[in-house]
C-alpha positions in Angstrom: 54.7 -38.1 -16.7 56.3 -41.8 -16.7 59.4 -42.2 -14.3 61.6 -45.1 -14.4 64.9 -46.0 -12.2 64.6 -42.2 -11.2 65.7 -43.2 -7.6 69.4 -43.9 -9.1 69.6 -41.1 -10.3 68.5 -38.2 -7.5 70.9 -35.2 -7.9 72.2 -36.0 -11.1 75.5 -34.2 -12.1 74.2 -34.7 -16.0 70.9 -34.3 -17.4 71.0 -35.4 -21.4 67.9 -34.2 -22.7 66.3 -36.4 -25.7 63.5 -36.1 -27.9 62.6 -35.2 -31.4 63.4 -31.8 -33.4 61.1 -29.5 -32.3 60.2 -30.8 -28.9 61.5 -27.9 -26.8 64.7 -29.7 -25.5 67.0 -26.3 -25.9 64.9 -24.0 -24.8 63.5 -25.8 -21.3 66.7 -27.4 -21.3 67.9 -23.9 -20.5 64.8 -22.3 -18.5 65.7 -25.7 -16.3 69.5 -24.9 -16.0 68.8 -21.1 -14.9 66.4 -22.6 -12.2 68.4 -25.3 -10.7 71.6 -23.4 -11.3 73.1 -25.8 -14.3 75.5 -25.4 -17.1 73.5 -25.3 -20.1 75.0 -26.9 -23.2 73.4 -27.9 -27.2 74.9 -30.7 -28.4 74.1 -29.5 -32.3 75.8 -26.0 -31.0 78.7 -27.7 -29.4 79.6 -29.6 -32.5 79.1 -26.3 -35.1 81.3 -24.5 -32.8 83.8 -27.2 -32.8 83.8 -28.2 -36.3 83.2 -23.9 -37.7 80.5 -25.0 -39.8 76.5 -24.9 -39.1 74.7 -28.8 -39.1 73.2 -28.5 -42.4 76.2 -27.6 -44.0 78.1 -30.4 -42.2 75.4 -32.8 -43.4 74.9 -31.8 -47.2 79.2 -31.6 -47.3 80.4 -34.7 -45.1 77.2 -36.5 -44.6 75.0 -38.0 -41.9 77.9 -40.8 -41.2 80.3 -38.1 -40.8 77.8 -36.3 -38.5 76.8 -38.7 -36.2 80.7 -39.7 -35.5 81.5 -36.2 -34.5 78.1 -36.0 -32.4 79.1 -39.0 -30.4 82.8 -37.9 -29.2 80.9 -34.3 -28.7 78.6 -36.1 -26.4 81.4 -38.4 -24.7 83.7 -34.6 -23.9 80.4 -34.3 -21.4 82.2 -37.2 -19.1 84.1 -35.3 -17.3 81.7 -32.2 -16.8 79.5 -31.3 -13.7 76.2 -29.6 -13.1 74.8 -29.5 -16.6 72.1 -30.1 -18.7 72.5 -31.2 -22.3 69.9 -30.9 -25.2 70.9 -33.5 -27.4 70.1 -33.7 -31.2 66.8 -35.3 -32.6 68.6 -38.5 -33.6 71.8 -37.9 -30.8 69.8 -41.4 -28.6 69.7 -43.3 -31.6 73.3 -43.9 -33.0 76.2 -45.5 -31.5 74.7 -46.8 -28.4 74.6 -42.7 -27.2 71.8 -43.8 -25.4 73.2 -46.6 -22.9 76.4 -44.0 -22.3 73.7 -41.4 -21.8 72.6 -43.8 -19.5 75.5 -45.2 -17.8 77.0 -41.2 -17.2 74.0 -39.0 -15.9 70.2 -39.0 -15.8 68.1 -39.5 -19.4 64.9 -37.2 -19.9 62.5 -37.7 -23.3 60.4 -34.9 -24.3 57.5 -36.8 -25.9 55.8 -35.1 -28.9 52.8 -35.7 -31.0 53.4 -35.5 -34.6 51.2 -32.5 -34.9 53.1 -30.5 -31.9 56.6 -31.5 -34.3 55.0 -30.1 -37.3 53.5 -27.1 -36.3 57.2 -26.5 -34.3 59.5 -27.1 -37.3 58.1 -25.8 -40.6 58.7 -22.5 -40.1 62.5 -23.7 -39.1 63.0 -26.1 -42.0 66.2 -24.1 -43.4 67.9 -24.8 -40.1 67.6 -28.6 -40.0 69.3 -30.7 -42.8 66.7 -33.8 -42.4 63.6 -31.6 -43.4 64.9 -28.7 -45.1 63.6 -29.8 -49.1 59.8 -31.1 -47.6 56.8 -29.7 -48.2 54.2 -29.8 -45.4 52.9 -33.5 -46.5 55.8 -34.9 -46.8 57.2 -33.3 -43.3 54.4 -34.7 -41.6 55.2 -38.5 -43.2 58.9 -37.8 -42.3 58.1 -37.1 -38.9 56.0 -39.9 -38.2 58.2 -42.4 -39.3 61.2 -41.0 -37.9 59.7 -41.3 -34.5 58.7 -44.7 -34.9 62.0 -45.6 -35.8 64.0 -42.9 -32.5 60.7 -44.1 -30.0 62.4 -47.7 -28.8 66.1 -45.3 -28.6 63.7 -42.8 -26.7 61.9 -44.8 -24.4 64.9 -46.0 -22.5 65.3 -42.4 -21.2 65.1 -42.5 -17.2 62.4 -39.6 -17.2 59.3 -38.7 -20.0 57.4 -35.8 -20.0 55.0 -34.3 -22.4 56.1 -31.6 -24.9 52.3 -30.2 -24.3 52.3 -29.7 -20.7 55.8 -28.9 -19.6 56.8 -26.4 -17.3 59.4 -25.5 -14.8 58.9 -28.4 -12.4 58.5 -31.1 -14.6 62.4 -32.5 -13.6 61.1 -32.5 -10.1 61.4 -36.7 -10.1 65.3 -36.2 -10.1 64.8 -34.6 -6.4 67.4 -31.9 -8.1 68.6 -29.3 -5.1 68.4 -25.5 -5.8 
């Protein structure tokens, strides 16, 4: 676990969780809100309930531009919420300087993946996620390599990192969060 400028952010009324697809950011995003008794919200479920259409379709109809414009005033409606958690989408820390607001509003965590831990997440899930959905295994695994070295500098200015591999209920314990 790396921890930066954590002792700003102790008790934090916002947790944005970042990382690539597959990472786990919904579901320990979740397991952490039930535990320190958070409001759990996805970003990517958030947007398809505001705009009545699933991602994909929002991406293949209005496009990626579209897309990240609507994920960035979803992510600013979280401004005047308290006592949440929020799994953001794969590319939410990379657009629109999400990830200095991030930032600047609540406390930043990156789930850190290997390309191998992505992969073996997301290929059985393609038809769900508009980047990958037409890739065969080869290509996924290219995609995903050079997706996260383009999202890693976005990433890395997250507050907290943990490892996708070994995480587990107390791995948000740097944020000194109270019960």
């Amino acid at each position: 676990m790396s921890i930066s400028n954590i002792h700003a952010t102790s008790n934090p009324d916002k947790i944005f969780i970042n990382g690539f697809m597959g990472s786990g950011k919904s579901y320990w995003g979740k397991i952490w809100a039930l535990q320190y008794g958070y409001f759990f919200y996805d970003l990517d479920e958030v947007i398809e309930t505001s705009e009545g259409k699933s991602i994909a379709t929002i991406f293949e109809k209005l496009g990626e531009e579209y897309f990240r414009r609507i994920e960035t005033q979803a992510l600013h409606s979280f401004s005047q919420k308290n006592n949440c958690i929020i799994a953001c989408g794969g590319g939410a820390a990379c657009f629109n300087n999400n990830i200095d607001w991030m930032n600047t509003h609540g406390a930043t965590v990156y789930i850190e993946a290997s390309p191998q831990y992505i992969l073996s997440r997301v290929k059985e899930e393609k038809g769900k996620r508009p980047l990958i959905n037409k890739l065969n295994e080869a290509e996924l695994i290219f995609f995903i390599e050079q997706k996260l070295k383009e999202r890693i500098p976005f990433y890395n200015q997250a507050k907290l990192t943990v490892q996708a591999e070994s995480l587990d209920s107390n791995s948000l314990s740097a944020f000194n969060l109270k019960r």
